[in-house]
CHARMM-style PDB file with segment names, atoms N, HN, CA, C and O in Angstrom:
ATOM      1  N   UNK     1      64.444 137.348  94.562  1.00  0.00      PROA
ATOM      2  CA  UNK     1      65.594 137.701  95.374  1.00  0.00      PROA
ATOM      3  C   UNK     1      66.178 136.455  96.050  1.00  0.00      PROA
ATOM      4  O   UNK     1      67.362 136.124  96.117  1.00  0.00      PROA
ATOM      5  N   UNK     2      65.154 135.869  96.509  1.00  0.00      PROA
ATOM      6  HN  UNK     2      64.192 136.138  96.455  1.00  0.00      PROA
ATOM      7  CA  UNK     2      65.639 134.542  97.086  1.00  0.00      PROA
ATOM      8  C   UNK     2      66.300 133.473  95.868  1.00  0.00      PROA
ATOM      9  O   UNK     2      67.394 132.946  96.070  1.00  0.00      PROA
ATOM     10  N   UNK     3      65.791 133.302  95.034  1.00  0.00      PROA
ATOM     11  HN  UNK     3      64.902 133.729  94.870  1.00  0.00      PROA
ATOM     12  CA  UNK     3      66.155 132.384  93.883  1.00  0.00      PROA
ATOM     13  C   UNK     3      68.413 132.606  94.128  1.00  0.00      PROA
ATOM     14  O   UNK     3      69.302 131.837  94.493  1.00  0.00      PROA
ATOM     15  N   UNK     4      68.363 134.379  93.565  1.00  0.00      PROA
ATOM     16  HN  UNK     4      67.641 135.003  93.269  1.00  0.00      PROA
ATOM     17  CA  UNK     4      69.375 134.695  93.216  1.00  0.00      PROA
ATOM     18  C   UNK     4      70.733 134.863  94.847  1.00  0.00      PROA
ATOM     19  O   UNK     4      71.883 135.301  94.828  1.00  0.00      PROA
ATOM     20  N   UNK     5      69.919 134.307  96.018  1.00  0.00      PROA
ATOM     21  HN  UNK     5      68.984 133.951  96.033  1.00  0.00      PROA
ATOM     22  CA  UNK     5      70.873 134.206  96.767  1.00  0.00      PROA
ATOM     23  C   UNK     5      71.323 132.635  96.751  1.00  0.00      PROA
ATOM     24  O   UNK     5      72.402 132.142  97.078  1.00  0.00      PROA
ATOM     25  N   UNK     6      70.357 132.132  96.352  1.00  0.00      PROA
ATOM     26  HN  UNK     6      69.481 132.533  96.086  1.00  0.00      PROA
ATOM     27  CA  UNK     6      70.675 130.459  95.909  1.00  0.00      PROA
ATOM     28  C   UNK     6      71.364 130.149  95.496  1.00  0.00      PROA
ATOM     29  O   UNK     6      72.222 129.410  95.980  1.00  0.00      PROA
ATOM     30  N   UNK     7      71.280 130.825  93.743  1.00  0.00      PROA
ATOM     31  HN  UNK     7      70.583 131.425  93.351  1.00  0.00      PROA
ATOM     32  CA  UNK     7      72.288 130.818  92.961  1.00  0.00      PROA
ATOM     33  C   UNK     7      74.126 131.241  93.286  1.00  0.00      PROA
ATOM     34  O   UNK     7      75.202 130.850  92.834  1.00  0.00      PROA
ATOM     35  N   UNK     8      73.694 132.198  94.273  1.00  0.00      PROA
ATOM     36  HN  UNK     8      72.820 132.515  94.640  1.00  0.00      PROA
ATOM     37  CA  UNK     8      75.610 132.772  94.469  1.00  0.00      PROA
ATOM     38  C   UNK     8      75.580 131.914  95.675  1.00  0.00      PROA
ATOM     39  O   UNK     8      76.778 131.763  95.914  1.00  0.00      PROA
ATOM     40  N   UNK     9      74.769 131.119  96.778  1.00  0.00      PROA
ATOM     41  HN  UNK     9      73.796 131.242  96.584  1.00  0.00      PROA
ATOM     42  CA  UNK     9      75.454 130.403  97.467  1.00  0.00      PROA
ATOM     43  C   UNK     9      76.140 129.055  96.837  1.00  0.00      PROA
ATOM     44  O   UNK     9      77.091 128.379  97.231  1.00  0.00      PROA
ATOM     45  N   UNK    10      75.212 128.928  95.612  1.00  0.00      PROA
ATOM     46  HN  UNK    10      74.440 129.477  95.292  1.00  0.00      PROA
ATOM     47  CA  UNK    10      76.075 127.743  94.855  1.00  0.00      PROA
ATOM     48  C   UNK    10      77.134 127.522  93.871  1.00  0.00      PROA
ATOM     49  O   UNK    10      77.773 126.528  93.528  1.00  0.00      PROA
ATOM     50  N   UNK    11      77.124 128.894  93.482  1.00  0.00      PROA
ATOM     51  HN  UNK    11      76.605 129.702  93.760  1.00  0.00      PROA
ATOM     52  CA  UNK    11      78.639 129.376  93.083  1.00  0.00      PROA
ATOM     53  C   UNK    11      79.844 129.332  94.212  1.00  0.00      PROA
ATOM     54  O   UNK    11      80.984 128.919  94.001  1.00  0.00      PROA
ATOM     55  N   UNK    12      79.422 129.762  95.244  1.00  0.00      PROA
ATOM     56  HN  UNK    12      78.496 130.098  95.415  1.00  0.00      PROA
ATOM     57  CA  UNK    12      80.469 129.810  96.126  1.00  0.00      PROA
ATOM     58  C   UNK    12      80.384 128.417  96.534  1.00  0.00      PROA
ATOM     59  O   UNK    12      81.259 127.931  95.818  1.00  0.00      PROA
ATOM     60  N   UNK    13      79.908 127.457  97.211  1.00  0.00      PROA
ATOM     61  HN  UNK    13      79.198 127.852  97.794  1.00  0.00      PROA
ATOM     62  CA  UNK    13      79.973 126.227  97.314  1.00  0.00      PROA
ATOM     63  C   UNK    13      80.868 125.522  96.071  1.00  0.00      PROA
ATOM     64  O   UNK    13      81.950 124.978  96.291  1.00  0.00      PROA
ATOM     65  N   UNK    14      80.387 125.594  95.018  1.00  0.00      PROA
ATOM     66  HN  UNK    14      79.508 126.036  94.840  1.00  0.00      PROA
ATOM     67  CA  UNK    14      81.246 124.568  93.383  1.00  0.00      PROA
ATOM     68  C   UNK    14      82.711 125.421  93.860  1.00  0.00      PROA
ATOM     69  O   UNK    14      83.720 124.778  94.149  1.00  0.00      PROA
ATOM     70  N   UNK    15      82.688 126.780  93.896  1.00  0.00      PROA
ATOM     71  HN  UNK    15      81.868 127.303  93.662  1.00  0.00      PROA
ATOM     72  CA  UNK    15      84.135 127.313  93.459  1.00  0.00      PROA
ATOM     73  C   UNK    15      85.197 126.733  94.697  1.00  0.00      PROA
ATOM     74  O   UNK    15      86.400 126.518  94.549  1.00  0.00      PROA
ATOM     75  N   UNK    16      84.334 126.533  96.049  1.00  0.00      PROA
ATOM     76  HN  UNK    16      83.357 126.708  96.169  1.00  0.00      PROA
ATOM     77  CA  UNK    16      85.073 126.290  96.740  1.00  0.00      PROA
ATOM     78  C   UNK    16      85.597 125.131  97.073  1.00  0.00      PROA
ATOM     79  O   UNK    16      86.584 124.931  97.781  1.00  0.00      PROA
ATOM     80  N   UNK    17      84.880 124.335  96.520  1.00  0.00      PROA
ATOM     81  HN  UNK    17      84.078 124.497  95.945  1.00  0.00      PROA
ATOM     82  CA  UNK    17      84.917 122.770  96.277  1.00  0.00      PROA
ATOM     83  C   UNK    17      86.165 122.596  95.250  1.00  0.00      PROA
ATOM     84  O   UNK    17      86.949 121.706  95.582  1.00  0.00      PROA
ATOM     85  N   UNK    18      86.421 123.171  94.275  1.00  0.00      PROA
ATOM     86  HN  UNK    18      85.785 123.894  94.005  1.00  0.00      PROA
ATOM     87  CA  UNK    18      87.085 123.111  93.403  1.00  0.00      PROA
ATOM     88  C   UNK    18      88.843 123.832  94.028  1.00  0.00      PROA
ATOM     89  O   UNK    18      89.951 123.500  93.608  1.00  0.00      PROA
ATOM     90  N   UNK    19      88.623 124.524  94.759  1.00  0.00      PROA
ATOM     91  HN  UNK    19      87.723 124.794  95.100  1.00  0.00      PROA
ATOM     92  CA  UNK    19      90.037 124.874  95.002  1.00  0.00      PROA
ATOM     93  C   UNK    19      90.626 124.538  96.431  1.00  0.00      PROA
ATOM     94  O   UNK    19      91.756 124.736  96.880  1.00  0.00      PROA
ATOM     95  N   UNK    20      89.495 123.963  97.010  1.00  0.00      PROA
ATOM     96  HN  UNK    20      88.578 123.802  96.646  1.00  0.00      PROA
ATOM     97  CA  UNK    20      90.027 122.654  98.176  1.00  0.00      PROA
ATOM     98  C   UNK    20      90.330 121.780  97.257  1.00  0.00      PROA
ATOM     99  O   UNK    20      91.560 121.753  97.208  1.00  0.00      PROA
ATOM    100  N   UNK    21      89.793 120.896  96.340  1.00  0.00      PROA
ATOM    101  HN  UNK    21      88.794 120.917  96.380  1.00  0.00      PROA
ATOM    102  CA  UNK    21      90.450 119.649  95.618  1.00  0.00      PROA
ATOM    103  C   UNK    21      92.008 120.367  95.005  1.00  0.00      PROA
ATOM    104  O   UNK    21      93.125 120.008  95.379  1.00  0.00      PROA
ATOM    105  N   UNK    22      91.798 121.137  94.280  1.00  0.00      PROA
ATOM    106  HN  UNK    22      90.891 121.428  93.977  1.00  0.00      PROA
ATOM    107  CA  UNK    22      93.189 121.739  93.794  1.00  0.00      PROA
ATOM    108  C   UNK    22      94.188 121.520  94.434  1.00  0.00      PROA
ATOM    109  O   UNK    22      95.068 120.748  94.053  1.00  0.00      PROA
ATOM    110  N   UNK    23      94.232 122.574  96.193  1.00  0.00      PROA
ATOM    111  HN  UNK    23      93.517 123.201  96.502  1.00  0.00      PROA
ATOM    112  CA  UNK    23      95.014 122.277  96.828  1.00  0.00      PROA
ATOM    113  C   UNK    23      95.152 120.947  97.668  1.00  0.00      PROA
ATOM    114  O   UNK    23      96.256 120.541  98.029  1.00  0.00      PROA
ATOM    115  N   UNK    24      93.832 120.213  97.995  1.00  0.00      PROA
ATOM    116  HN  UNK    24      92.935 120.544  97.701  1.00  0.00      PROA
ATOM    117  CA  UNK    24      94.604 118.852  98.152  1.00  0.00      PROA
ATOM    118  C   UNK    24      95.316 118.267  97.627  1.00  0.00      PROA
ATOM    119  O   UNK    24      96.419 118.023  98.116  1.00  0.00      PROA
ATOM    120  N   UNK    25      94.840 117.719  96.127  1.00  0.00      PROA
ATOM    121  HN  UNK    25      93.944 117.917  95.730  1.00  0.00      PROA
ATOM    122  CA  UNK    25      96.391 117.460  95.185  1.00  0.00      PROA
ATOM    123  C   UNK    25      97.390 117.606  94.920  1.00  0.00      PROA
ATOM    124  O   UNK    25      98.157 116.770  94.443  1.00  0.00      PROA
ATOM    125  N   UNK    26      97.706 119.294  95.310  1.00  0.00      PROA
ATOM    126  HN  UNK    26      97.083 119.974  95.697  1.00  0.00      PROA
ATOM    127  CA  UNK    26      98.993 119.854  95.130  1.00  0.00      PROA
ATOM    128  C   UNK    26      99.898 119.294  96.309  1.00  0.00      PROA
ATOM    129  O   UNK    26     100.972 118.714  96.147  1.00  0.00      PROA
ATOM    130  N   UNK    27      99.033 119.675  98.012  1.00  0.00      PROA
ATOM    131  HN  UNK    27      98.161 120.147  98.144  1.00  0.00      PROA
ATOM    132  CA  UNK    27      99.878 119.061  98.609  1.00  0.00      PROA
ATOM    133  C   UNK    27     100.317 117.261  98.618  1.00  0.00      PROA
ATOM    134  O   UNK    27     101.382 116.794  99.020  1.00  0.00      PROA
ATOM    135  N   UNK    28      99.475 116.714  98.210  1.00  0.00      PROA
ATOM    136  HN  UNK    28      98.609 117.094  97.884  1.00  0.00      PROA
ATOM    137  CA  UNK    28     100.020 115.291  98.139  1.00  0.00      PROA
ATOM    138  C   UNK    28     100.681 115.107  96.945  1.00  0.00      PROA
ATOM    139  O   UNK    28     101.356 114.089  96.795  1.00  0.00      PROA
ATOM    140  N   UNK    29     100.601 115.871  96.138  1.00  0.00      PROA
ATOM    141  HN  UNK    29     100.053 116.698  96.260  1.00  0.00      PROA
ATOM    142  CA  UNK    29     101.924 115.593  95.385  1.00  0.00      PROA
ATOM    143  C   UNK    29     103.301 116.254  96.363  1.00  0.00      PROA
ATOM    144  O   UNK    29     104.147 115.545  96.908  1.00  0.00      PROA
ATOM    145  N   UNK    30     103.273 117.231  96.394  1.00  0.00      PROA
ATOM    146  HN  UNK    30     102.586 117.807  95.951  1.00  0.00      PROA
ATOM    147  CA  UNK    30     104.612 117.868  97.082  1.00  0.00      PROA
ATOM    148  C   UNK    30     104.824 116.761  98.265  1.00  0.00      PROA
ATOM    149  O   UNK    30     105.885 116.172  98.471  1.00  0.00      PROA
ATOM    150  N   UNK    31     103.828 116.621  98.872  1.00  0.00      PROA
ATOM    151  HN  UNK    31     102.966 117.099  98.704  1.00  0.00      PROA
ATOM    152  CA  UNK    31     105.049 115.212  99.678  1.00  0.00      PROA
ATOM    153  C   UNK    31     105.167 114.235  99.428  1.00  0.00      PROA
ATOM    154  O   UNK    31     106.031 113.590 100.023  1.00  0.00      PROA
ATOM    155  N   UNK    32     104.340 113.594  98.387  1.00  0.00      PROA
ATOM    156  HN  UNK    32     103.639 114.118  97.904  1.00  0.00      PROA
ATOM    157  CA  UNK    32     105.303 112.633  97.753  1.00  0.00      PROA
ATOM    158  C   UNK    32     106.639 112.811  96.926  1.00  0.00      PROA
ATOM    159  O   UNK    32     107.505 111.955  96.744  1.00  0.00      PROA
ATOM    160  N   UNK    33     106.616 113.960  96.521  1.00  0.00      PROA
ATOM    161  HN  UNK    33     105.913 114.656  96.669  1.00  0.00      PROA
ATOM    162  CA  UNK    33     107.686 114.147  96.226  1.00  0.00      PROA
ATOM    163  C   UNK    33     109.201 114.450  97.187  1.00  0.00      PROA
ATOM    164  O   UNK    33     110.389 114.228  96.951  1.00  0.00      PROA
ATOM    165  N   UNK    34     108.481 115.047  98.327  1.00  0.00      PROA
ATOM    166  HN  UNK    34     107.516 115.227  98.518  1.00  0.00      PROA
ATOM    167  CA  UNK    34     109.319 115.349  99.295  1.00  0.00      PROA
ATOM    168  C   UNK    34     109.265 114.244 100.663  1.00  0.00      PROA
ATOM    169  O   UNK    34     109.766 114.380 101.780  1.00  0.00      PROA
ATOM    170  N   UNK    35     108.592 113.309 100.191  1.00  0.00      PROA
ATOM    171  HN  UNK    35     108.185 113.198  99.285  1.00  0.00      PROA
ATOM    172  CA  UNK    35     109.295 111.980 101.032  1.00  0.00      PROA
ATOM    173  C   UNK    35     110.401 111.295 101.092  1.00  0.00      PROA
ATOM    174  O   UNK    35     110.859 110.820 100.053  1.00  0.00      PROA
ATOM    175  N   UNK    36     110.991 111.124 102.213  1.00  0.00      PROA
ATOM    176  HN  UNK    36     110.619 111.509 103.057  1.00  0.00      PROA
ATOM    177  CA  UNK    36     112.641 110.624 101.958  1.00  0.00      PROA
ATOM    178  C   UNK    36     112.042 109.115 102.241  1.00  0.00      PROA
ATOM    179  O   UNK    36     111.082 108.528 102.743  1.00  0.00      PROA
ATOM    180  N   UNK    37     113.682 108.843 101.352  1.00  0.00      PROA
ATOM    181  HN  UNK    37     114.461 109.319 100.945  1.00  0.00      PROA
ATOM    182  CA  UNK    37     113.326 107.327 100.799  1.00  0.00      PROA
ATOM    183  C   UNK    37     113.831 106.593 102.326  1.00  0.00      PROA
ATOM    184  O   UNK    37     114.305 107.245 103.257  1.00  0.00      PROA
ATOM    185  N   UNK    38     113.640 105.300 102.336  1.00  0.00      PROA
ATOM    186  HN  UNK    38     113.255 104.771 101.580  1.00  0.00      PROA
ATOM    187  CA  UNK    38     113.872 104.677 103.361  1.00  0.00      PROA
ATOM    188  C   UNK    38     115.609 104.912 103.719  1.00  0.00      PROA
ATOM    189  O   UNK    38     115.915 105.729 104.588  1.00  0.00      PROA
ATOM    190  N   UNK    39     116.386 104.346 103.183  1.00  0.00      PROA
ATOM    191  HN  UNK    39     116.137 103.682 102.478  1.00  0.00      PROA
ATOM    192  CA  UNK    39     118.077 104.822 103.673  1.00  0.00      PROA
ATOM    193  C   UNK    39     118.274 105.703 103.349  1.00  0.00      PROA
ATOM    194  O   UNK    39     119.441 105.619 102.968  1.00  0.00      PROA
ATOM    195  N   UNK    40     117.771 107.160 103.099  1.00  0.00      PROA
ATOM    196  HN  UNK    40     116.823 107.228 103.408  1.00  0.00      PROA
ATOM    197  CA  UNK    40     118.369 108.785 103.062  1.00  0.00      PROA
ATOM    198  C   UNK    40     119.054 108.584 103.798  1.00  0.00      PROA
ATOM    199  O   UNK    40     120.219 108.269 103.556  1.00  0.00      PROA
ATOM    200  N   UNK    41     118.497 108.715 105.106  1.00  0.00      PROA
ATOM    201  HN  UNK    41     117.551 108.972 105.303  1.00  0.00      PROA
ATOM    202  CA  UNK    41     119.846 109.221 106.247  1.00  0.00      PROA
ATOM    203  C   UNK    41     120.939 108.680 106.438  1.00  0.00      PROA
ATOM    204  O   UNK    41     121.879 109.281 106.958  1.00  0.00      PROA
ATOM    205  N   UNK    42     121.016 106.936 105.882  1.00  0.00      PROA
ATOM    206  HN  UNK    42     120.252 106.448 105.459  1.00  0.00      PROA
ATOM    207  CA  UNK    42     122.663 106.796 105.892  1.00  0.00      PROA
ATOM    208  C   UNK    42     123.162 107.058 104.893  1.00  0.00      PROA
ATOM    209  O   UNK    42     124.373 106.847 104.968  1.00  0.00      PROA
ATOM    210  N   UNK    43     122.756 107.552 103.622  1.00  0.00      PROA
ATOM    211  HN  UNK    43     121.773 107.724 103.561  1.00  0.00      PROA
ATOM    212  CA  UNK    43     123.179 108.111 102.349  1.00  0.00      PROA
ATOM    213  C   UNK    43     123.782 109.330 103.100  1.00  0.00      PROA
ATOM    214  O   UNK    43     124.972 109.645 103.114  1.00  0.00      PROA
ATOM    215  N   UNK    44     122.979 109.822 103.584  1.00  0.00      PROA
ATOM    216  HN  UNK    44     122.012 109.566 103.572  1.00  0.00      PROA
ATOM    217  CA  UNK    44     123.110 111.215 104.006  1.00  0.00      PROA
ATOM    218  C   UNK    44     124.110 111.221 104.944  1.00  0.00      PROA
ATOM    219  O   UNK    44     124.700 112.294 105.072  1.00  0.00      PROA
ATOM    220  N   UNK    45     124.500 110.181 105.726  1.00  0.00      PROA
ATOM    221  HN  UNK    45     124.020 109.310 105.622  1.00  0.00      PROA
ATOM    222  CA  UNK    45     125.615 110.205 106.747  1.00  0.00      PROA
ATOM    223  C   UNK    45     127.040 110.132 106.125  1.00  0.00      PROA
ATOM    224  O   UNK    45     128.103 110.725 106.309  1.00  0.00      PROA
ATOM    225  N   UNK    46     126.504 108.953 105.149  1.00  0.00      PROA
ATOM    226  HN  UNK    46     125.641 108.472 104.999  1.00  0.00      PROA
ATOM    227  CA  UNK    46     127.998 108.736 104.247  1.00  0.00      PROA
ATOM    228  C   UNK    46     128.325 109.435 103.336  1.00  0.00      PROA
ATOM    229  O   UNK    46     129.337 109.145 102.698  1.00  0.00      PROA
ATOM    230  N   UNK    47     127.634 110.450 103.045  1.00  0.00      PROA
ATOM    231  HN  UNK    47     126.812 110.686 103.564  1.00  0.00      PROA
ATOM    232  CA  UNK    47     128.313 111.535 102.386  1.00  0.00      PROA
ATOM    233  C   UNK    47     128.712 112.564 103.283  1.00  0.00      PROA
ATOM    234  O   UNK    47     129.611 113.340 102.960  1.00  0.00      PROA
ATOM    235  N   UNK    48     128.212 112.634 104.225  1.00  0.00      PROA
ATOM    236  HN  UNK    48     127.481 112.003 104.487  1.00  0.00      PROA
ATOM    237  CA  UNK    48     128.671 114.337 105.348  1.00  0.00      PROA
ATOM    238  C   UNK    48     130.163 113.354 105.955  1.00  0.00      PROA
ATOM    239  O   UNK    48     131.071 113.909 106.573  1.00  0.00      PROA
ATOM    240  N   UNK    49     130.164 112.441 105.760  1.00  0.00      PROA
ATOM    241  HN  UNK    49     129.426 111.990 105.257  1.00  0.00      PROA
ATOM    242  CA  UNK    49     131.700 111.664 105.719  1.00  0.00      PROA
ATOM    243  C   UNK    49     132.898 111.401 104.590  1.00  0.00      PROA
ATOM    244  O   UNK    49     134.020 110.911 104.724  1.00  0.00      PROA
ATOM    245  N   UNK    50     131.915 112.141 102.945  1.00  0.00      PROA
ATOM    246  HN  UNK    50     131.003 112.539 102.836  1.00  0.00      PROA
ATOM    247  CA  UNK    50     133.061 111.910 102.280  1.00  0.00      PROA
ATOM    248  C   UNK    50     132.994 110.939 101.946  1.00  0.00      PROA
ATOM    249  O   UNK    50     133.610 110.747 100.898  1.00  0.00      PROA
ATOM    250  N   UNK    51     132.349 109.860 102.469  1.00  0.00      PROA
ATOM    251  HN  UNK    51     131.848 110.015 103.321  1.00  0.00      PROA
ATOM    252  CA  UNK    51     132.102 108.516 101.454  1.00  0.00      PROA
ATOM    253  C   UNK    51     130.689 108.488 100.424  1.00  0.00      PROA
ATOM    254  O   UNK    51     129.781 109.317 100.482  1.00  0.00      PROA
ATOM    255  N   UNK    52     130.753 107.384  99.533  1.00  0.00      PROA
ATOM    256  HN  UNK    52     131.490 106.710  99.486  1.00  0.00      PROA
ATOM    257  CA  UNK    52     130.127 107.443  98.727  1.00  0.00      PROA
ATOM    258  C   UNK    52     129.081 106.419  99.137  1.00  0.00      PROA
ATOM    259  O   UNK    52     129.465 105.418  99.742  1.00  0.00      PROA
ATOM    260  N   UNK    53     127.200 106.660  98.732  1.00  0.00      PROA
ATOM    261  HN  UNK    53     126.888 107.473  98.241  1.00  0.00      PROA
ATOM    262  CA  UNK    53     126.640 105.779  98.887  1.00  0.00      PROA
ATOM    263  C   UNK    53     126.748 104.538  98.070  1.00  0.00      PROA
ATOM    264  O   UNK    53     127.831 104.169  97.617  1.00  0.00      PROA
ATOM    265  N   UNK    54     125.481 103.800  97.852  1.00  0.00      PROA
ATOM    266  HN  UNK    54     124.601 104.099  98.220  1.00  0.00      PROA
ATOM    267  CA  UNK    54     125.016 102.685  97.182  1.00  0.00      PROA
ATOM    268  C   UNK    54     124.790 103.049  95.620  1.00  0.00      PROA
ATOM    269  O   UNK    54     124.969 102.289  94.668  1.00  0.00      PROA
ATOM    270  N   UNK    55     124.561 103.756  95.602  1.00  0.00      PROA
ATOM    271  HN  UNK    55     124.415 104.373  96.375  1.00  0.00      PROA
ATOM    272  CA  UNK    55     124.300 104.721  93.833  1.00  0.00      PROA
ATOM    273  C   UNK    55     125.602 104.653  93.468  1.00  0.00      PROA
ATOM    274  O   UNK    55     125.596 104.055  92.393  1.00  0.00      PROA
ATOM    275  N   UNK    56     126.783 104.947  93.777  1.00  0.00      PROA
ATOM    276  HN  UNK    56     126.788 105.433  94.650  1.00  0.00      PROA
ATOM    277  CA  UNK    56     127.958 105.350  93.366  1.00  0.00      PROA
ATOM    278  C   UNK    56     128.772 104.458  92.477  1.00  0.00      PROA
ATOM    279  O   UNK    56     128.176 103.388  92.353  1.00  0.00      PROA
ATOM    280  N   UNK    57     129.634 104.473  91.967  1.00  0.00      PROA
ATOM    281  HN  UNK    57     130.118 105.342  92.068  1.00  0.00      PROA
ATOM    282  CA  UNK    57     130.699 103.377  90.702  1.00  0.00      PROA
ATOM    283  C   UNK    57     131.630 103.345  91.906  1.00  0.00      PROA
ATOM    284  O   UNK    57     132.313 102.327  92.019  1.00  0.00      PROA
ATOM    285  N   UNK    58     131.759 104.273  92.796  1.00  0.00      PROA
ATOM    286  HN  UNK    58     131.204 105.100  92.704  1.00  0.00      PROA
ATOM    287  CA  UNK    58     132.950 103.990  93.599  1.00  0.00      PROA
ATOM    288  C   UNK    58     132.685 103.110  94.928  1.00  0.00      PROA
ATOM    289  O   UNK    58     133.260 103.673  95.859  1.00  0.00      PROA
ATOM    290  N   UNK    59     132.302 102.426  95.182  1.00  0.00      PROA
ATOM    291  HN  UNK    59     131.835 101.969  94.425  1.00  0.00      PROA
ATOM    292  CA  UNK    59     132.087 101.486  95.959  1.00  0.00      PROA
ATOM    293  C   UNK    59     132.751 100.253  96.269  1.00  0.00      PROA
ATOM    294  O   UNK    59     132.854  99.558  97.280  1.00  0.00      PROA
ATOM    295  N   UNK    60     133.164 100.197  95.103  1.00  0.00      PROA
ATOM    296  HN  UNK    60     133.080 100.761  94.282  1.00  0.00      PROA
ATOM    297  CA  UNK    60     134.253  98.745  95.171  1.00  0.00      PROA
ATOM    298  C   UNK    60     135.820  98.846  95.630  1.00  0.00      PROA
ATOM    299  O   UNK    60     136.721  99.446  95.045  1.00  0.00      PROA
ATOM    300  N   UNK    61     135.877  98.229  96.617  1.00  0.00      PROA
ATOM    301  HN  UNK    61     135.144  97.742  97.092  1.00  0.00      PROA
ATOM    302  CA  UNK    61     137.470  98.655  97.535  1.00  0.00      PROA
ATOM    303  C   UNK    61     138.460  98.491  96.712  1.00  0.00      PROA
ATOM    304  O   UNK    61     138.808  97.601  95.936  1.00  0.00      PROA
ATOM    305  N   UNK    62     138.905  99.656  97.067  1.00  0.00      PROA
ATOM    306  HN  UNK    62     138.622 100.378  97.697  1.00  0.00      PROA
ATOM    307  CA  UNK    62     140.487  99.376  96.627  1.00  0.00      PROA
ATOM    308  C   UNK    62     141.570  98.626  96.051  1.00  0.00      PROA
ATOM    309  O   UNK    62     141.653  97.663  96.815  1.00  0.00      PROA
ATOM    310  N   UNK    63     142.536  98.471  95.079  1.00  0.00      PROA
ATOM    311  HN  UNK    63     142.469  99.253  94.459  1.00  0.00      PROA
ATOM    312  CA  UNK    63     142.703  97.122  94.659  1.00  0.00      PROA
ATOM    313  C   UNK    63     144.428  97.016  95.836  1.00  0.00      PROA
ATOM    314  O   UNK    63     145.283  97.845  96.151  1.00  0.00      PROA
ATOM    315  N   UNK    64     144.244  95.780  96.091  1.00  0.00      PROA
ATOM    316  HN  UNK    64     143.550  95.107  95.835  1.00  0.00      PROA
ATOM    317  CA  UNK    64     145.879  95.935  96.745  1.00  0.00      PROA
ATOM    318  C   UNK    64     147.210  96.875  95.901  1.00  0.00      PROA
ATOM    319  O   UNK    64     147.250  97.021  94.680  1.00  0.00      PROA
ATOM    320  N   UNK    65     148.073  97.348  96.725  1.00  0.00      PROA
ATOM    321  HN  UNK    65     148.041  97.230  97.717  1.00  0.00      PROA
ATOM    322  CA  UNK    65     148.961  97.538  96.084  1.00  0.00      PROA
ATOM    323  C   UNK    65     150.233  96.604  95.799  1.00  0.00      PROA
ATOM    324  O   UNK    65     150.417  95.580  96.457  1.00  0.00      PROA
ATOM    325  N   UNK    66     151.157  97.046  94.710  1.00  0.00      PROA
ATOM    326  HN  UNK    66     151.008  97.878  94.176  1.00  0.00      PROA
ATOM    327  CA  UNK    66     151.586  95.763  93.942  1.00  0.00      PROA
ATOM    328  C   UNK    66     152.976  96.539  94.570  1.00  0.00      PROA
ATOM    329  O   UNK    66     153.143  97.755  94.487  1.00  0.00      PROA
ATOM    330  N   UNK    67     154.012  95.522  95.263  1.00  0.00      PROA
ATOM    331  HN  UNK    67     153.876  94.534  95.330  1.00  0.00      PROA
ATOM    332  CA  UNK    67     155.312  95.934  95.400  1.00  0.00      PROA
ATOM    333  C   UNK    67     156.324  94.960  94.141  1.00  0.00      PROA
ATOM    334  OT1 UNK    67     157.539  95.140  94.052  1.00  0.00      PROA
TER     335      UNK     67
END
């Protein structure tokens, strides 16, 4: 009897070992994934303004106009 409480305390120990690691991984992936990069927020400013960030083709000013 004793043997077989051994045995299921060490089932439950491995299983639980195994789905703490699981979910540790999962969450350090999800925030690495969900880490903002160092200039988000002025990306993020200059667009809630309608301008374009550093990523963009449109960045380069305007060309004069020609009379």
């Amino acid at each position: 009897m004793r043997l077989q409480w051994i045995i299921i305390g060490y089932a439950i120990l491995v299983t639980g070992r195994f789905f703490w690691r699981a979910l540790r991984v999962s969450l350090q992936e999800w925030l690495l994934r969900t880490e903002p990069t160092p200039n988000s927020w002025e990306e993020d400013l200059l667009l809630a303004h309608g301008m374009h960030g550093p990523h963009s083709a449109k960045t380069t000013p305007p060309a004069p106009l020609k009379r």
